[in-house]
N, C-alpha and C positions, 0 to 999 in steps of 0.2 A: 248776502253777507260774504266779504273775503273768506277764505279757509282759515287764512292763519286769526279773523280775527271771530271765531265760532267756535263757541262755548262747545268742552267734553260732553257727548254724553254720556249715557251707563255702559253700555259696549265696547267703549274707547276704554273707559277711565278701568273696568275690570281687567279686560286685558292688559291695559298697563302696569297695574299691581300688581298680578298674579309675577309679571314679568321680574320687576322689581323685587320681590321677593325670592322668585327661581333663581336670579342670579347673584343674588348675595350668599344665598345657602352656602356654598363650596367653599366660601373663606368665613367662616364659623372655625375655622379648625383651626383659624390664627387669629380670630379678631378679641378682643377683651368680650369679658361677658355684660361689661355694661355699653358697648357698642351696639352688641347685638339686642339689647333690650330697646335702645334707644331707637333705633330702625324699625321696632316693632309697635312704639307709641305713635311713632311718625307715622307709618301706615294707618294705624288703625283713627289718628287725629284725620288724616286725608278722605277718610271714610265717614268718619264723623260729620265732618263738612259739607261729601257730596249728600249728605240725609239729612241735612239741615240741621243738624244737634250741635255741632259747633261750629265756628267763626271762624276765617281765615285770619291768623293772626294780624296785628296791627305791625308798622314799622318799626318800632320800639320793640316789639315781641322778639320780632324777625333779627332783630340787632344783639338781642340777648342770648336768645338762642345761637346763631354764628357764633360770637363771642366766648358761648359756653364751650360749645363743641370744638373750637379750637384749645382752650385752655385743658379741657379735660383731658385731649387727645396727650399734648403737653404734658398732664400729669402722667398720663398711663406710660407713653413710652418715654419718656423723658425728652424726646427729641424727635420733631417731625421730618428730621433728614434721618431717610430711609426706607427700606421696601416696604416694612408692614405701616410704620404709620403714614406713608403716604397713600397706599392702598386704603388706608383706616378713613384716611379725610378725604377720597375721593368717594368712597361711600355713603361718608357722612353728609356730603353738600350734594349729591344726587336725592339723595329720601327728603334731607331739606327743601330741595327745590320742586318739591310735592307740594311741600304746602300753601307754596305761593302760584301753584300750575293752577290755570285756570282757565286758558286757550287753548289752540290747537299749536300754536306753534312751541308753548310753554312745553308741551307732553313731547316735543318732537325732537327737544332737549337734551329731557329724559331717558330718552331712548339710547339718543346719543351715548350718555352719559353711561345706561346696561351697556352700551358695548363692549367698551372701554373697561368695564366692570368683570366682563363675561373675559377678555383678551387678558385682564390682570389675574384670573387664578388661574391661568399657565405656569406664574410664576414661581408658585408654590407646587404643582403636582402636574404631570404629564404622563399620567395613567392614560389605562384605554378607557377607565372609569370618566376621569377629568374630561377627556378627547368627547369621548360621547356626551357626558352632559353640556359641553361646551356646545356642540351642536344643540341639542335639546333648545338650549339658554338659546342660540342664534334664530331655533327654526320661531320659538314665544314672542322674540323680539319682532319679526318680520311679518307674523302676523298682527303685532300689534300696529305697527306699519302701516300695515292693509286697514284694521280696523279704521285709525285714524284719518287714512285719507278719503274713507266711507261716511267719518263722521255726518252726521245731517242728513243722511241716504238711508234708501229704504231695506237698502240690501246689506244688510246685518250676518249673511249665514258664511259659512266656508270660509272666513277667514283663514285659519289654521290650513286648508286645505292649498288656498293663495300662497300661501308663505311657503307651502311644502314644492309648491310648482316652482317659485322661484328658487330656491334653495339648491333645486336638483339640475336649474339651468345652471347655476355658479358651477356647480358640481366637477365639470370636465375643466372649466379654465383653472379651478384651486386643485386638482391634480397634476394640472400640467404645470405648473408654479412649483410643485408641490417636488415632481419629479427631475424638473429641470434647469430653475432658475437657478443662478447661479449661489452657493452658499459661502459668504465673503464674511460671515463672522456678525456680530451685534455693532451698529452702529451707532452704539452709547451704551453707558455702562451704568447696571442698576445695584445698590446699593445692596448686599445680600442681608439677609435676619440676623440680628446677633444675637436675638434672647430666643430663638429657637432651642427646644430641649434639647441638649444630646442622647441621642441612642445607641444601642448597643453595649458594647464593654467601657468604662470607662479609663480613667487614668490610677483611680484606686481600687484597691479591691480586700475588701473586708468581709469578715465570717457570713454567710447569710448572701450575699450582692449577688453570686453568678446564680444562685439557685431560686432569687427572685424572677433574676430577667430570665431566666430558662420559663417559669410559670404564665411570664407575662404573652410571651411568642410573637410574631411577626417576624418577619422576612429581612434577612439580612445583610445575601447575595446569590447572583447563581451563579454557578462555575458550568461551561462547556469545553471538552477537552478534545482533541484533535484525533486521539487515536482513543486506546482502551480507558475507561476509567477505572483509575488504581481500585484497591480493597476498601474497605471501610476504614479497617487499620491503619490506614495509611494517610487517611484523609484530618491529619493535624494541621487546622490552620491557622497558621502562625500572627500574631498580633503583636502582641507589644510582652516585653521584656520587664520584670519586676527586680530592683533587685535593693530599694531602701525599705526597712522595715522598722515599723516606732513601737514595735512589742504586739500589735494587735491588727493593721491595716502595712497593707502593702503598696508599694509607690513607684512610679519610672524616679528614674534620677536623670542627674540634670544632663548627662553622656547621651540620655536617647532623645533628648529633648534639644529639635534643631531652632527652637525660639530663644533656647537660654543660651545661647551660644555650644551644644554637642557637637560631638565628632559625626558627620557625615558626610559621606561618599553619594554627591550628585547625579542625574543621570547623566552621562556624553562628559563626564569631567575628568580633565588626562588627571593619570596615576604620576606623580613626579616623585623621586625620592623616597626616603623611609617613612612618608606622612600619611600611606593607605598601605603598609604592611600588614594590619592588620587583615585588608579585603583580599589582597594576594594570598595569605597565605590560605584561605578557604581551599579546600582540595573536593574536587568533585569526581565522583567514581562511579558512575552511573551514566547513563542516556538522558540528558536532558527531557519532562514532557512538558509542551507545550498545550497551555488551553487558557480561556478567555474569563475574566470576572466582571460580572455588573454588580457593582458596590450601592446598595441603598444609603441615602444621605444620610449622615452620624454625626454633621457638626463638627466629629471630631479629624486627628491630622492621620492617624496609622490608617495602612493598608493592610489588607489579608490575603495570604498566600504562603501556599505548598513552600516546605524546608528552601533553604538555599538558593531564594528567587532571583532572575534578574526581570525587572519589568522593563518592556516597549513603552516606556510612559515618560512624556517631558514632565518636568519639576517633581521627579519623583525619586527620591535619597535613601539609603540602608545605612543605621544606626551603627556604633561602634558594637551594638550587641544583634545586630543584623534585622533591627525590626525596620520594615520598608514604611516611608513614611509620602507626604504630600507635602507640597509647599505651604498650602494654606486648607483649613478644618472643610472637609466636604461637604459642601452645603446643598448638590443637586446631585442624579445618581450618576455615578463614573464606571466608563468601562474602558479596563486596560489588558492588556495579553502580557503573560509570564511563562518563564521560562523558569522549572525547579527543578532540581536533582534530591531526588530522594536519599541516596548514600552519599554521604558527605563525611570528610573529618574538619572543624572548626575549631583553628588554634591548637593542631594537637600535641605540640613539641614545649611551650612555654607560654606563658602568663606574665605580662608586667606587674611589678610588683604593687603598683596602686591599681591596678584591675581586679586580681587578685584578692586583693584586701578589701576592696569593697562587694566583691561576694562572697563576705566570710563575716563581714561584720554582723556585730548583733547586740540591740541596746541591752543598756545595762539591767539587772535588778526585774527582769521580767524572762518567766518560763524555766526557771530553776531547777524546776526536777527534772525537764527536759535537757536542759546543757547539761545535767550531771548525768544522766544516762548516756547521752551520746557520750562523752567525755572517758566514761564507764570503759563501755564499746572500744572506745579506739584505745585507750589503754593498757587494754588486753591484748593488744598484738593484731588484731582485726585491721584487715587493709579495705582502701575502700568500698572495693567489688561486695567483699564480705558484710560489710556493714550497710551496704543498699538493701543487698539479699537476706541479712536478717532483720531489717526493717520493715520490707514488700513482707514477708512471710509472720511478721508480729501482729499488721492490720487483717492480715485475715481469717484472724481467730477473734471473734466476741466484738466485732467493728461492724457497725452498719452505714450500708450506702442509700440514705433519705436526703427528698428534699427538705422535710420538715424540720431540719435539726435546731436542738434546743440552743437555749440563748447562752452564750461563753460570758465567763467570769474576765475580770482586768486579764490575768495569765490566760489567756486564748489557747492557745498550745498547750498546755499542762491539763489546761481541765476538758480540752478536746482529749488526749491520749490517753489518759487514766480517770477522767471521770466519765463523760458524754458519751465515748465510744462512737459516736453518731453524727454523719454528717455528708456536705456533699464535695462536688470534685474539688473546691477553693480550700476544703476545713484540711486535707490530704494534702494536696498541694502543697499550703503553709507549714503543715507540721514537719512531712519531708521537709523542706527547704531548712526550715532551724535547724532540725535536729543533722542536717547534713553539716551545715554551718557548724554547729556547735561539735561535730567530729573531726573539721577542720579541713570538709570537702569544699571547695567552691563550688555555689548553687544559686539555684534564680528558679522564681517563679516566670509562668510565661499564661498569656491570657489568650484568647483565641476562641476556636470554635474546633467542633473533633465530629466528623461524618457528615453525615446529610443525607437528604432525600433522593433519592432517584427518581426522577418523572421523564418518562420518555428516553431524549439523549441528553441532557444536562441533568445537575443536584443541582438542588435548591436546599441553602442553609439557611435556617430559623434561628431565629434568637434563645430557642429551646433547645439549639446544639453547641450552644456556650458551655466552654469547656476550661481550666484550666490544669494545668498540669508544671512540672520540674524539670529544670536543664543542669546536668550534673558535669564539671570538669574534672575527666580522670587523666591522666598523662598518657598521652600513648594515643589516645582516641580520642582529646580533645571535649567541646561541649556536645552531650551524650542525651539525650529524650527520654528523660523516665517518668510514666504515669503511674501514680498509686492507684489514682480508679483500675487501673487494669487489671490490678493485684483484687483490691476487693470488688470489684462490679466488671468482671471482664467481659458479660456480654454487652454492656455499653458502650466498649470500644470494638468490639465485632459488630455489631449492629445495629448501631445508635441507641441513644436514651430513650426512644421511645418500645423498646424492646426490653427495659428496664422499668418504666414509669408509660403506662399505658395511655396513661390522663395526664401529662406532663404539665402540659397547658391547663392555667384555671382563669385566664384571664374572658370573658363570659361576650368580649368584640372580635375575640380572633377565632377565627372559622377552625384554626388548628384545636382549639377544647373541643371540636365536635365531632374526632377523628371516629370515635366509636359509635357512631350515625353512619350508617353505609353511605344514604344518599348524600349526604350533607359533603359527607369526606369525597365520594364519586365529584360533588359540586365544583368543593376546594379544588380538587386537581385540576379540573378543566378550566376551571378561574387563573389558577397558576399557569397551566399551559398557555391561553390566552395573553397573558399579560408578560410571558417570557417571547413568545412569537412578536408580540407586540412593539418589546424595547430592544428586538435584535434585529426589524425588518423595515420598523417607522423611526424610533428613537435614535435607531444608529444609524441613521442613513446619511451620511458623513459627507463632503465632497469629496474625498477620495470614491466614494461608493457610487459617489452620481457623475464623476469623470467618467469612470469604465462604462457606467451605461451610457453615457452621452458619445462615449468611441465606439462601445457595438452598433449605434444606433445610425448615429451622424457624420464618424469615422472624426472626430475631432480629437487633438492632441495635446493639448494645453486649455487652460481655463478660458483665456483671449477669444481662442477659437471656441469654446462652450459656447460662453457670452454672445457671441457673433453667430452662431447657428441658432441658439435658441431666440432670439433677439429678431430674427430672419422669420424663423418661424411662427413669432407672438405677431409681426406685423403683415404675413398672409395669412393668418387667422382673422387678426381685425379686420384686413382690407374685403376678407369674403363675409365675416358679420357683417360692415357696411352694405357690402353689392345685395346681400340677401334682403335686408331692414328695407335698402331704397327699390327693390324688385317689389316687396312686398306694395309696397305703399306707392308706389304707379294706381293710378284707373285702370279699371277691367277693360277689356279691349270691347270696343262696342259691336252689339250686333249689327247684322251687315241690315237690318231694315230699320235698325238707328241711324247708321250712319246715311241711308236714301234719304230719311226724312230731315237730317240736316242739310244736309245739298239743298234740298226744298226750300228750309226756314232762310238759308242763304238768297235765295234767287226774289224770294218775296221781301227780306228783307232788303233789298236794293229799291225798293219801293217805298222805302219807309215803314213798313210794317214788320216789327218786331215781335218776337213769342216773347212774354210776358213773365217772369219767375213765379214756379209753382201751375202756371198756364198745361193742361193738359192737350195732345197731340189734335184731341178729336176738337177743343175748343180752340185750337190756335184757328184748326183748318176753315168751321163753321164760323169763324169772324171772318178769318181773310177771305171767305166767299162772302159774306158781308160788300165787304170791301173792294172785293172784286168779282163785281155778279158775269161778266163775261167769261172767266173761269172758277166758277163755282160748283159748274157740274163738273170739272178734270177732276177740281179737288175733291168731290165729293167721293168720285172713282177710285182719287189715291189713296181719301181715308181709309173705303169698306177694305180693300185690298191690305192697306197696313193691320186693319181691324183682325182680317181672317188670319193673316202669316206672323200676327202677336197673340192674339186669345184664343184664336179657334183652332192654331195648330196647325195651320194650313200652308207649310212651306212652297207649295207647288206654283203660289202666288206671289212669288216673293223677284220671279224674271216681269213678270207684267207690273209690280208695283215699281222697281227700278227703271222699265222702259218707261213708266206716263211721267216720272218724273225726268227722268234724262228730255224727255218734248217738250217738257211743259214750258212755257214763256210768260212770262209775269210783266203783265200788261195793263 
């Protein structure tokens, strides 16, 4: 029977679903949870069927089902143009085409179809985690490969071991691809997620929000810095800018926001006229430092970085309030180099008067006791140096810095400062900002992140080092950085919050709640290590990175010439896999009392006497003395002599077997 048309057996069809299964696992993490049920009846129906307990559906079935699986798909995302539901419906018509598989070529489909499967969740994660399963997924499918084209054979075993053989042969050509084909960019354009969650900080921030995400934890960026890394203290990074407020929740306005039409300063865009006075008149009074951020995907549009940044980054803009932004929500992880000055004055001389006024506004009819105290405050003659400083000095008496803080009444601000007492760095935050407002200082909340981990030579920022804090404008100094956490929790800003909040983390999937596990924490870091080594040696390996190695190596000078040297070099690789494959598969050079005895079968075959296929040397020679009784005793001669210099070992005969033949004459 044909291969392709010979029924699975049990060793195919196992392998194959174990397969089917390993490679769907890793897009669980975006597929609908009735996607993943439905992959999981379809398997276990495919099971069902090889054990004879159910039926392979009928065409009707088959029609319903399709039919389903697209309309469903339809309801879930609303629209199959796009990366997760296309990724959805290739999944879906792979497990489908299980229950119609019932050949060998059916399942070889299949396979096909994991590949494709296994190459689409890149899309979504390109961990070392992802990298290695991807392998994993590659080396299941290869053996199932093997199994399949065993199918009907006896030799069942090492499959897995086949697939490991072949795997390691690709091995050296996907590094050489890897390291030096030429990288020209995506050669079509994939649709990114748009109902992906956002993470991280978002665009509002209300009593309770930053002290969630601090609990929840994971990974946010890492920063490596060129020279010293600054203090802890130092380490405020800057986010996004707050400065509309509706009594309870804080908001960007529409200035920082370059979709609503804001004021922002593009990167490489000339300065003309008084239309970016605002970005000149930044005064920087410090030594620029220099160091690098790999940004985990957030969906959302701001960037994070040290005071006063300029980034190396195309489509990347600084807000009228200098929050550094993206062209479009970051949906895969980005890595950009910045340049900040830590001492700065921002706008120290003057305020437009609608700038101004919008950080000062404050809706009506909410936090009363608080405008009338600040209001109090400034009435008294108090400037506003004095009124920061009796404020920092009010929260650190009978004020607590918890994550747990209780739940605020409509007046957030009122029944935080005089009832609650208790709260964390957002509840501080806010109440500074009003009661600044409401003493007629211009002020803004600002959202970010404040310290970080040290591991090795880079930090690594958690989502448990979500920070907010106040930007104050005083005349003279401009917009000014004042943290109340520092006032009441100032080891937090020496030393991060986990020198505060031991068990910061309670969320029970991020390795950070297990900090107080020695091993567990030893584990984390090496995990982190791993995975920073990872997206700075694999992830970033840019063409700018694979020019200069392709000049140390090739001495090429442009990408032309890349192209052309590597291009040079992929075609004497091939040309020597050829010569080697066609070397191989030559005949073995015959022995030299092979080749006597052919000369022989020659000289008698001029007689008409042929050796026979499968004809053994000793029954050619005892027929042809048949056949020829006048030399029948040479040949009998030639045989013993061929007999002793092949069986017995006996080279020594092998000049006398050559001389009877060279006489012999075939007569």
């Amino acid at each position: 029977m044909h291969s392709d048309q010979m029924q699975l057996n049990k060793t195919p069809l196992a392998w194959l679903l174990l397969s089917v299964f390993a490679v769907v696992i890793p897009h669980a993490r975006h597929l609908s949870v009735w996607v993943i049920l439905a992959v999981c009846l379809i398997i276990t129906w495919r099971v069902q069927i090889f054990r004879g307990r159910w039926s392979i559906p009928k065409r009707w079935t088959k029609l319903i089902l399709v039919s389903g699986s697209i309309l469903g798909l339809k309801l879930l995302y609303h629209s199959l143009l796009g990366l997760e539901p296309m990724v959805a419906l290739l999944i879906t018509s792979m497990v489908l085409k299980l229950l119609e598989m019932y050949r060998q070529k059916d399942a070889m489909a299949v396979v096909l179809l994991c590949f494709f499967t296994t190459a689409a969740q890149f899309l979504f994660g390109q961990t070392a985690l992802d990298f290695f399963y991807g392998l994993f997924c590659s080396l299941l499918l290869l053996a199932t490969l093997v199994s399949l084209n065993r199918n009907g054979s006896r030799q069942t075993q090492n499959n897995l071991a086949v697939g490991l053989r072949l795997a390691i042969q690709c091995l050296p050509v996907m590094l050489f691809l890897f390291f030096f084909f030429p990288r020209i960019g995506s050669l079509w354009s994939v649709p990114l997620p748009q109902n992906t969650a956002k993470t991280g900080i978002s665009n509002v921030i209300s009593p309770g929000d930053i002290s969630r995400l601090a609990q929840d934890g994971g990974k946010a960026f890492t920063a490596t810095f060129n020279n010293t890394i600054p203090t802890n203290e130092q380490l405020y990074w800057r986010g996004l800018v707050m400065s509309e407020f509706d009594g309870r929740q804080w908001s960007l306005n529409r200035w920082s926001s370059a979709s609503a039409g804001g004021i922002v300063k593009w990167q490489g865009q000339s300065i003309k006229g008084r239309a970016m006075d605002w970005y000149n008149r930044a005064q920087r009074e410090s030594k620029p430092i220099e160091y690098q951020i790999i940004l985990e995907p957030t969906q959302q549009q701001w960037l994070y970085a040290l005071p006063l940044a300029d980034l190396t980054l195309g489509a990347s803009g600084t807000t009228r309030d200098f929050t550094t932004i993206y062209h479009t929500p970051i949906a895969k992880r980005l890595v950009y180099r910045v340049e900040s000055t830590l001492s700065y004055k921002i706008e120290p001389q003057q305020l437009p008067s609608w700038f101004r006024q919008r950080n000062l506004s404050l809706p009506e009819g909410y936090n009363s006791k608080t405008v009338a105290m600040a209001q109090k405050w400034r009435a008294e003659g108090a400037r506003p140096g004095q009124i920061i400083d009796r404020f920092l000095s009010m929260i650190t008496r009978d004020y607590t810095y918890t994550l747990e803080a209780p739940l605020l009444a409509r007046d957030s601000v009122d029944d935080f400062l005089w009832n609650t007492k208790a709260g964390y760095c957002e509840h501080y935050a806010s109440a500074f900002v009003v009661f600044m407002r409401a003493a007629g200082i211009p002020a803004r909340v600002v959202a970010g992140y404040q310290g970080g981990e040290k591991i090795e030579d880079f930090i690594q920022v958690s989502q448990a080092d979500a920070h907010a804090w106040a930007e104050v404008w005083l005349e003279g100094e401009g917009w000014k950085r004042v943290d109340p956490t520092a006032a009441i929790a100032p080891e937090r800003v020496r030393s991060g919050v986990r020198a505060v909040f031991d068990r910061s983390v309670r969320n029970p999937l991020s390795m950070e709640a297990y900090r107080h596990i020695d091993l567990l924490n030893r584990l984390r870091l090496q995990i982190d290590v791993f995975n920073y080594r990872w997206q700075t040696f694999v992830l970033n390996y840019n063409s700018d990175r694979q020019l200069s190695l392709v000049q140390k190596i090739f001495g090429a000078k442009n990408l032309w010439q890349m192209a052309f040297m590597v291009s040079s070099v992929i075609v004497l690789c091939v040309a020597i896999f050829v010569l080697l494959a066609y070397l191989k598969q030559r005949p073995n050079a015959l022995a030299p009392e092979i080749k006597a005895i052919r000369r022989l079968e020659k000289k008698i075959a001029k007689l008409g006497l042929v050796r026979r296929p499968g004809e053994t040397v000793s029954q050619f020679l005892t027929r042809a003395g048949h056949r020829l009784p006048r030399q029948a005793k040479s040949l009998q001669e030639i045989l013993l002599n061929f007999e002793k210099v092949t069986y017995q070992n006996q080279p020594q005969h092998l000049t006398a077997l050559k001389t009877q033949i060279e006489q012999f004459k075939a007569r």
